[in-house]
N, C-alpha and C positions, 0 to 999 in steps of 0.2 A: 393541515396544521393541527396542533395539539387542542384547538379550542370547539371542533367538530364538537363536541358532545358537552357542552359546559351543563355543571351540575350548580344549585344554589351556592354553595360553600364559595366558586369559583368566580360564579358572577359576582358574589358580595368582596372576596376579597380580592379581585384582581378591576374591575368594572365601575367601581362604586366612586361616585366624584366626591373628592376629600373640599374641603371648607375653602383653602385657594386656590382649589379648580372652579370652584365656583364663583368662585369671581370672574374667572378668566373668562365664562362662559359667560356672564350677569348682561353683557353690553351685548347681546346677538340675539336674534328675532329667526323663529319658524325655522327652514330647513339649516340656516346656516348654524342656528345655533347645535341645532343636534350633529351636523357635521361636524361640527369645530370639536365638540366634546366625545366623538368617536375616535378623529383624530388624536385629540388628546390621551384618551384612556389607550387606546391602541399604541400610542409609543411609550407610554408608560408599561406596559405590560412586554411588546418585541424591540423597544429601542432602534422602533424603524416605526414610518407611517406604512399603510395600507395601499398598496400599488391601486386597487380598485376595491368596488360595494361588494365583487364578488369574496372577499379576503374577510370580511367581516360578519361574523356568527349574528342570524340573525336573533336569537338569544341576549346577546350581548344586545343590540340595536333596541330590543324590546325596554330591556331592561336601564336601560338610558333615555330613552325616549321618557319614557314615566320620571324620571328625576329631573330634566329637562322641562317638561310636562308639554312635548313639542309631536304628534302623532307618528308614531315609527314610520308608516310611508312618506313621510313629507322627505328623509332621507334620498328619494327617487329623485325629487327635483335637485337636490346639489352637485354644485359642477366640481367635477374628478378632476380638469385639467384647465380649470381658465386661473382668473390671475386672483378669485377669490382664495382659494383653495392655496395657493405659495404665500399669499400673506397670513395665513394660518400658521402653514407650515415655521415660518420665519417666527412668526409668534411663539409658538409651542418650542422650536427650539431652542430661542431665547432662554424660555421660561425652565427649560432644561440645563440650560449650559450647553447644549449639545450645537456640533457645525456638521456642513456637509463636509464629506470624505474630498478630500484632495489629491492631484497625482502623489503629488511628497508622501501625504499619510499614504496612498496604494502601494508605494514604493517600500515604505519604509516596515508596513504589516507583511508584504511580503517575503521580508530580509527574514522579519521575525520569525515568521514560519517556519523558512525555510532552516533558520539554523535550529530551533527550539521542538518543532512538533514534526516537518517532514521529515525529518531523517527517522524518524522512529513510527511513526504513523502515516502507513502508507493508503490509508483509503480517502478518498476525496470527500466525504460526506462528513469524515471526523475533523478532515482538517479546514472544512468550511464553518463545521462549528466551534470551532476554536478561532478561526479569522473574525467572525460573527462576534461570541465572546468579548476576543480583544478588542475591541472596534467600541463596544458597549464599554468596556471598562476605561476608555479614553475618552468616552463621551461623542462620539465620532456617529455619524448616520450613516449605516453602511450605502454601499452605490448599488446601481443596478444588479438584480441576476446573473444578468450577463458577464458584466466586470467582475463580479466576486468569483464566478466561474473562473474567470482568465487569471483575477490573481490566487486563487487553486491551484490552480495548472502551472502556472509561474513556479510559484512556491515549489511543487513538486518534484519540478522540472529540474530547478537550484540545487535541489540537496542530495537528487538524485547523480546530478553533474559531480557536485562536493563529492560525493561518497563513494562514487567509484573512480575517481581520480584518485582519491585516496588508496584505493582497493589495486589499482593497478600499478600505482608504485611504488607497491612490496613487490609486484614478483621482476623476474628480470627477465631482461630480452630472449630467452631460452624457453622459459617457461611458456610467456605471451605466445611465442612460435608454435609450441607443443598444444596449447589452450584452442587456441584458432586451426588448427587443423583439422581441429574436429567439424567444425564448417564449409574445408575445403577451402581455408586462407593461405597466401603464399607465405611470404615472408610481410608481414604487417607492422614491423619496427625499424626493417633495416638496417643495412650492417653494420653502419657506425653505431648503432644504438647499445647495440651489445658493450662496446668499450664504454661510451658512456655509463651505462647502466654497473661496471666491473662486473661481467659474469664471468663467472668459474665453471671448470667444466663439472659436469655431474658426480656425484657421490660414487666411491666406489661400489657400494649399496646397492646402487642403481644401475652401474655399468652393463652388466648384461642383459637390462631391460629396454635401453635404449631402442633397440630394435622395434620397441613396441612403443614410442613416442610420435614424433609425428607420421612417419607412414603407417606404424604399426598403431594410432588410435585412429586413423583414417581409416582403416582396414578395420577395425572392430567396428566404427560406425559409432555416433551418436545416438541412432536409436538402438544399437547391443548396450551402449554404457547405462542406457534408460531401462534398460529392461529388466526385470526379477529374473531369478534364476528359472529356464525353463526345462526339463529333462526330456532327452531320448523318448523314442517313442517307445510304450510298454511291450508292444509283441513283438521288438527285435533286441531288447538287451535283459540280462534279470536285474534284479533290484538294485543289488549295489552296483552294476556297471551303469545304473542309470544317475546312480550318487554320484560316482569317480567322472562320468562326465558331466555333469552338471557343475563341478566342483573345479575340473581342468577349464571350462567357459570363466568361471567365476573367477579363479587364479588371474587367468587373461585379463580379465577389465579390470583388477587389482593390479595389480605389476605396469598395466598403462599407464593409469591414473597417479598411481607413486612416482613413477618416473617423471610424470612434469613435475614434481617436487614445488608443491605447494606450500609457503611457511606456515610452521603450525599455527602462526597469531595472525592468519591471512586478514579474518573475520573478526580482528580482537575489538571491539567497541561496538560492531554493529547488533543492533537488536534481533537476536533470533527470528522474528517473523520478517525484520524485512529480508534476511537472508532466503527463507524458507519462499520469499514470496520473488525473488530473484532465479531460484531453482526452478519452481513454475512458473515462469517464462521462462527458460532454457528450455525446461520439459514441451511446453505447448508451441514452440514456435519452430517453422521450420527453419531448417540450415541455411534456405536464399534469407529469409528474412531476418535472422540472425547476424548475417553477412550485411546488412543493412546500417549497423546501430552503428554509433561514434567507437572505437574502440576501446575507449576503457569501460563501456557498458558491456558492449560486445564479451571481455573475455571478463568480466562482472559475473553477468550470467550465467557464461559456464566455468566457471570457477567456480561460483555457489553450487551446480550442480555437481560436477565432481568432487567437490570437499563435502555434501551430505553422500554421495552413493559408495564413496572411498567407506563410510563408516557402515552404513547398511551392505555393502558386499562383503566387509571380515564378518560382519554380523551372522550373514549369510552362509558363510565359510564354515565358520563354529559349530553351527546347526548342520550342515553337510556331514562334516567330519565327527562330529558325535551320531550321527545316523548312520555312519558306514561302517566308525567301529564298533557298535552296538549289534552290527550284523554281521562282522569278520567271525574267520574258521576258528579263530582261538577262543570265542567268547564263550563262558561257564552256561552249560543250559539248566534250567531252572529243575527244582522236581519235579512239578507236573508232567513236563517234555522231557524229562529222565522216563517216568513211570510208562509214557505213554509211548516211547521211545521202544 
């Protein structure tokens, strides 16, 4: 915890018992008393009590003890878990306004969460300090570890549900088809979904690429769509045959990826990193366990990863193609390579 290392400034202004803490504390003798008032400063400071002596700097302990004027070890004798110690507790929350967390309030920070911070912030430690936060701002004690764990995980679990529900019912049952075959899915919609869904048949655009949709992105593989461009080996092609094939690879996983016809506002509301962070898992996880997920995570996943590699492979293409014609027969050679010529 942040209080590892407390400097004076810290102790005085976070430690120090104000004029109706002192009161509070006036009616208690020896260890209870310096317990009671550790208690106390410690939820004024984390808006939570102290699970155990171990959570409490013994800095702080020193420097309460002397205000108290009760000897810092006598602290050792107070009981952590009998029934002195909750009517403490009961007291000081009074004296706060503050109650313990209830299923309703777990239920209800959960929702929050989940509509408000998980869809955008996807790491567990930010979104426990934000349930933490709100919890303090409602005057509310947070619950165990444990349970604030769980409604973490809740939260996460909610928005991450919300958002690719969302995400999967832009595309249409064609698409879904073409998406999941890159995992080696059969048909994961089903026939009538297609009518439901009103699909249309593919863009003329696209019509000659078909071939390269679902058998032909099964054929390319999930790890060729992951991959950077890699060239020909150097002592069997010369340079620019090592461009032109690297650049025919490249085409290929271009022209597959186009063909499942992604809408371009697939991703319109989602936050860039959770996107970026949906990609890395496609990227890190295998195709059995991909095969795993509920489907609309499932083609979540690779969907985010084919809609960022769609933009880094023309990326790719561009730098190809400026490298090849920078080394074609017609290109003007310089004077240097005249003179030296």
């Amino acid at each position: 915890m942040d209080h590892i290392s407390l400097n004076v400034h810290e102790l005085t202004e976070n430690w120090t018992l104000l004029e109706h803490e002192r009161e509070l504390v006036s009616g208690k003798r020896g260890p209870t008393r310096l317990g009671f008032a550790v208690l106390l400063k410690f939820h004024t400071r984390y808006g939570r009590f102290p699970r155990d002596r171990s959570e409490v700097p013994d800095r702080a302990v020193d420097f309460l003890a002397r205000q108290v004027r009760v000897p810092a070890a006598e602290l050792d004798s107070y009981d952590w878990t009998g029934r002195t110690i909750e009517y403490h507790r009961a007291q000081i929350r009074r004296h706060f306004g503050f109650r313990e967390c209830t299923v309703a309030d777990a239920e209800e920070v959960t929702a929050y969460l989940a509509e408000h911070v998980a869809r955008e912030e996807r790491r567990p430690e930010r979104v426990r300090a934000e349930l933490l936060a709100r919890l303090r701002a409602q005057s509310i004690e947070p619950p165990t570890p444990g349970r604030c764990d769980r409604i973490v995980k809740a939260a996460l679990r909610a928005a991450e549900e919300s958002l690719t529900a969302g995400i999967s019912s832009r595309l249409t049952a064609a698409s879904i088809r073409r998406i999941v075959s890159l995992v080696g899915d059969g048909d994961p919609v089903g026939g009538d979904a297609a009518d439901s869904r009103n699909e249309s048949p593919p863009s003329t655009a696209t019509a000659t690429a078909i071939g390269l949709t679902e058998t032909g992105l099964r054929d390319i593989g999930l790890r060729k769509i992951k991959e950077a461009p890699a060239p020909a080996p150097a002592l069997t092609l010369a340079p620019g045959d090592l461009d032109r094939r690297a650049m025919l690879v490249e085409i290929d996983k271009l022209l597959a990826i186009r063909a499942v016809e992604l809408p371009p506002d697939l991703f319109r509301g989602i936050a860039p990193a959770v996107v970026a962070g949906w990609r890395a898992r496609a990227e890190a996880e295998s195709p059995s366990r991909l095969r795993t997920h509920p489907l609309p995570l499932r083609v979540t996943l690779l969907a985010a990863l084919l809609h960022q590699r769609e933009r880094e492979i023309a990326d790719s293409l561009v730098e190809l193609l400026i490298s090849i014609s920078g080394r074609g027969p017609g290109r003007k050679r310089a004077p240097e390579d005249a003179a030296r010529g």
